[in-house]
C-alpha positions in Angstrom: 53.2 147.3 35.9 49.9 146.7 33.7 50.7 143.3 34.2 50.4 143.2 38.5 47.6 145.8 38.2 45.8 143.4 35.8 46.4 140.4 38.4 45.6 142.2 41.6 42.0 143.3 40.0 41.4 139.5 38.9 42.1 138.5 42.5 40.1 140.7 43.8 37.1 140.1 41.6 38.2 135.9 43.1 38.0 137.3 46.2 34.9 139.1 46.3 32.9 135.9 44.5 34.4 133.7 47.0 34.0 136.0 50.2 37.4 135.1 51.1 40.0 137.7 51.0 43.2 138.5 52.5 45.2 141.5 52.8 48.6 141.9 51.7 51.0 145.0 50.6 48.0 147.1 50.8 46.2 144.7 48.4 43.3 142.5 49.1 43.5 139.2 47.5 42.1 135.8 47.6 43.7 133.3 50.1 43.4 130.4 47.3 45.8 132.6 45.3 48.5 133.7 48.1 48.5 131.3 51.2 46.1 129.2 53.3 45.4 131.3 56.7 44.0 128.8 58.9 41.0 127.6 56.7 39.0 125.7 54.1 36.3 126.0 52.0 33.8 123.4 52.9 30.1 122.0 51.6 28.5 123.8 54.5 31.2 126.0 55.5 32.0 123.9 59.0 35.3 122.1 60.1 35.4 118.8 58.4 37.8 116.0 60.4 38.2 112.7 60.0 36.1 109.7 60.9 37.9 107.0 62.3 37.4 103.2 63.4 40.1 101.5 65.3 42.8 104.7 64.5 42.0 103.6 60.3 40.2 106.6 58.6 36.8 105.1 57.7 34.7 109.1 56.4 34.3 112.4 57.6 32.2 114.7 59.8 31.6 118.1 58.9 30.7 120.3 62.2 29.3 124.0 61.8 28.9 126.4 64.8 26.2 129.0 64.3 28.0 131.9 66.5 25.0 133.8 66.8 22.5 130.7 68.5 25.4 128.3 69.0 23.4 126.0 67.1 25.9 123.0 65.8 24.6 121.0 62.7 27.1 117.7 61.6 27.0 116.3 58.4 28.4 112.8 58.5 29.9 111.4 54.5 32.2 108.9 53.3 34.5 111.6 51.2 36.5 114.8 52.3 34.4 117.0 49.8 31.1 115.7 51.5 29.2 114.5 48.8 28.6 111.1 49.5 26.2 110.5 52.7 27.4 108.0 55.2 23.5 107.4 56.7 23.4 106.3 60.2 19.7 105.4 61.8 17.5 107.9 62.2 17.4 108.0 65.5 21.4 108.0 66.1 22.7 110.2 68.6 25.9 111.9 68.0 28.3 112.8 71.2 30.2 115.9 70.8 32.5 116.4 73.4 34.3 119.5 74.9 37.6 118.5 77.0 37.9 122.2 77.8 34.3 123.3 79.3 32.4 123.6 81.9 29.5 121.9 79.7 31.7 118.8 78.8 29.0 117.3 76.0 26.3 117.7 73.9 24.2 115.0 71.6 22.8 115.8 68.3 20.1 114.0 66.7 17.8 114.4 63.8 15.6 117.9 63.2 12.6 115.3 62.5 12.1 112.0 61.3 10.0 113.1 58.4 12.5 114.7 56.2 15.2 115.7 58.7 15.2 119.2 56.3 18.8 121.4 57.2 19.1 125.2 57.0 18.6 125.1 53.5 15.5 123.7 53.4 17.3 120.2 52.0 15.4 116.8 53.2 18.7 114.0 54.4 16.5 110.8 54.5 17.3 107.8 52.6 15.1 104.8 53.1 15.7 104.2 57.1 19.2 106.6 57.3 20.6 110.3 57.4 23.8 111.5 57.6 22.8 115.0 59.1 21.8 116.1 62.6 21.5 119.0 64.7 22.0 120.3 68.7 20.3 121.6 70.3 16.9 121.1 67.8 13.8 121.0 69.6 15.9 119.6 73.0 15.4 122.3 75.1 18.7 122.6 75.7 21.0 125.9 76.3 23.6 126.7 73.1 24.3 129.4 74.5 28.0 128.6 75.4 28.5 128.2 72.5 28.1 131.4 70.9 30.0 134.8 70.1 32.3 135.3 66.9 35.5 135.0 68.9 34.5 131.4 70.5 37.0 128.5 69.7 37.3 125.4 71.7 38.6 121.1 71.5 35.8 119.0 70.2 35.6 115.5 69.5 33.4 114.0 67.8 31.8 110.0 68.9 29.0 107.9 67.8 27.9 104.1 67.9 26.9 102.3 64.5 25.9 98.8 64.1 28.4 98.3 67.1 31.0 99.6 66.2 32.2 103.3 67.9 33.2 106.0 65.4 35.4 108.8 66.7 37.7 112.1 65.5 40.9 112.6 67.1 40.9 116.1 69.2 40.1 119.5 67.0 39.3 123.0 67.3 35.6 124.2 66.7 35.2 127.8 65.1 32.0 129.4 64.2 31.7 129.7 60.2 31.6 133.5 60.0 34.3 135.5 59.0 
């Protein structure tokens, strides 16, 4: 009995450092520890898919939904875990595409050309590339479809470099709070 007591307190200390908990038998426990529930931890806390060229997995895009704005900010990489950049020009427009809504598409492009700086204050130029960009950034345009806690929709994800079009199959875009 010391022994499960012992275990469910080191979980929930997990739980609580990672903000990700789970409740089960009257015990809150970290999701790592028990069972995936939908989920994954990310860089930025988005949905990461897969890049592709021509069906062949070529990187990854990382999409996070602000629920409260409905702000979207991509990060575009060569590796799952979203440490290596996969820079596109600076003045690259990403489609985003919603099959299911009345506002079908939205582009994303770069906060600024100077140091294209994300939420955290972090500058993504290299030389003449970036791999980040944001929607609706100083567009003018309405996010507010996009909001509320609850929102879920199909998104893809399309963009043109050096010729050759980049996609992501079909997948469902979630805010990133809990």
């Amino acid at each position: 009995m010391l022994k499960l007591k012992t275990s469910v307190l080191l979980l929930s200390i997990v739980s609580v450092a990672t903000g990700c908990t789970h409740h089960y038998a009257n015990q809150t426990v970290s999701h790592e520890s028990m069972y995936d529930h939908g989920h994954s931890h990310t860089l930025h806390d988005g949905v990461v898919v897969p890049l592709l060229v021509a069906n062949k997995r070529v990187g990854f895009a990382e999409l996070k939904l602000h629920d409260d704005k409905g702000d979207l900010e991509l990060w575009v990489t060569t590796d799952k875990a979203g440490s290596q950049p996969l820079d596109l020009p600076i003045d690259s427009e990403i489609h985003v595409s919603f099959p299911r809504l009345a506002v079908k598409s939205v582009d994303l492009r770069v906060r600024n050309t100077l140091r294209n700086e994300d939420e955290d204050g972090k500058g993504n130029i290299r030389d003449t590339g970036t791999n980040y960009f944001i929607f609706p950034g100083d567009s003018g345009a309405d996010a507010s479809f996009l909001t509320g806690k609850s929102f879920m929709t199909d998104a893809e994800i399309s963009f043109v470099r050096d010729g050759v079009r980049y996609t992501t199959d079909t997948f469902t875009l979630k805010p990133h709070a809990h």
